[in-house]
C-alpha positions in Angstrom: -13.0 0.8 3.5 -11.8 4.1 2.8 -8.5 4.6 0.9 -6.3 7.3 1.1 -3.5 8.1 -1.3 -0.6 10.5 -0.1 2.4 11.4 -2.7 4.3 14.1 -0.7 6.4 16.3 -2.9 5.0 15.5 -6.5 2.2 14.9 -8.5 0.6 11.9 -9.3 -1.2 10.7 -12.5 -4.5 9.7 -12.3 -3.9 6.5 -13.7 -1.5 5.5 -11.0 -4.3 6.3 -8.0 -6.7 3.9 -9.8 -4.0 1.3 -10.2 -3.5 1.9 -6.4 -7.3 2.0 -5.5 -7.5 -1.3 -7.3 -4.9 -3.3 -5.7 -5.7 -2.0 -2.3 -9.4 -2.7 -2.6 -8.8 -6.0 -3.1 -7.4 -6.7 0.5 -11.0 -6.3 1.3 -11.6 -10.0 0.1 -9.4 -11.5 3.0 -10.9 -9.1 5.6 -14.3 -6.8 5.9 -12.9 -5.1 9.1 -10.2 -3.0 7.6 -11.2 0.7 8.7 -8.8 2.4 6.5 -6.1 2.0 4.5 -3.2 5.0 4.0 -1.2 4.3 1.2 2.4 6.6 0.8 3.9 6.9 -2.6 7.7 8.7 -2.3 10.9 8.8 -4.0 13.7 8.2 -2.3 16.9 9.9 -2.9 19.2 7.2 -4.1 21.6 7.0 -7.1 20.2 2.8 -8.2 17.3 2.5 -10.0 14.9 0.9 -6.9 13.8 4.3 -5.9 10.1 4.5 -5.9 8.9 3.4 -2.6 5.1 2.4 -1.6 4.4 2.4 2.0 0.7 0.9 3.3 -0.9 1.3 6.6 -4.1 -0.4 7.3 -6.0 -0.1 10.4 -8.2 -2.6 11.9 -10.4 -3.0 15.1 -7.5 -3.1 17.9 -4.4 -3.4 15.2 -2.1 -1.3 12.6 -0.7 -3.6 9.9 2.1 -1.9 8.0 4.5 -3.1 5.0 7.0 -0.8 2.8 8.5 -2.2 -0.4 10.7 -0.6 -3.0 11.0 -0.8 -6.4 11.8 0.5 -10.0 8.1 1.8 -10.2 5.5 2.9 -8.4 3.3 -0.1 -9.7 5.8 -2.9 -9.0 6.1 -1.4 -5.6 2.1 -1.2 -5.0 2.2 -4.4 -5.8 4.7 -6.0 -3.5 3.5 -4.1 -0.9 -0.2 -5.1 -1.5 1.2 -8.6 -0.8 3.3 -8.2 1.9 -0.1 -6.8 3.7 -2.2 -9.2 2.5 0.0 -11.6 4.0 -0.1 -10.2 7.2 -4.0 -9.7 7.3 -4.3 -13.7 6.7 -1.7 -14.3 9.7 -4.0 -11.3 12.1 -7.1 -13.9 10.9 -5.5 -16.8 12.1 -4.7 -15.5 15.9 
């Protein structure tokens, strides 16, 4: 599966795009015929402290799954996200 990470407008540590690369590798385990996965880390512009958004869209044979969760850090919203998709891949499996 090949991964890619996009952070539009600021720099990302490298220890965040391993953290990333981890949690998205893993949705290899419910399926082996995810293609690619694009993975958006932005900031949104609002005043409350759930501004850090992650946004994942895998591609599979004949289907896009795509989930975007925010949070108070980009980890916490990796995470939701990474469920919220891993969800949906065990609901694509089932049809």
């Amino acid at each position: 599966m090949k991964t890619i990470i996009e952070t539009p407008n600021f720099n990302v540590k490298d220890s965040l795009t391993e953290f990333v690369k981890l949690h998205v590798e893993k949705l290899e385990i419910i399926s082996d015929k995810i293609v690619e996965s694009r993975v958006f880390l932005k900031l949104d512009k609002f005043d409350n402290k759930e501004n850090k958004v992650c946004e994942i869209k895998v591609s599979l044979p004949g289907n896009d799954l795509f989930a975007s969760k925010h949070a108070d850090s980009f980890e916490e919203a990796v995470v939701l996200t990474v469920e919220a998709i891993k969800h949906q891949l065990k609901r694509w499996k089932d049809v």
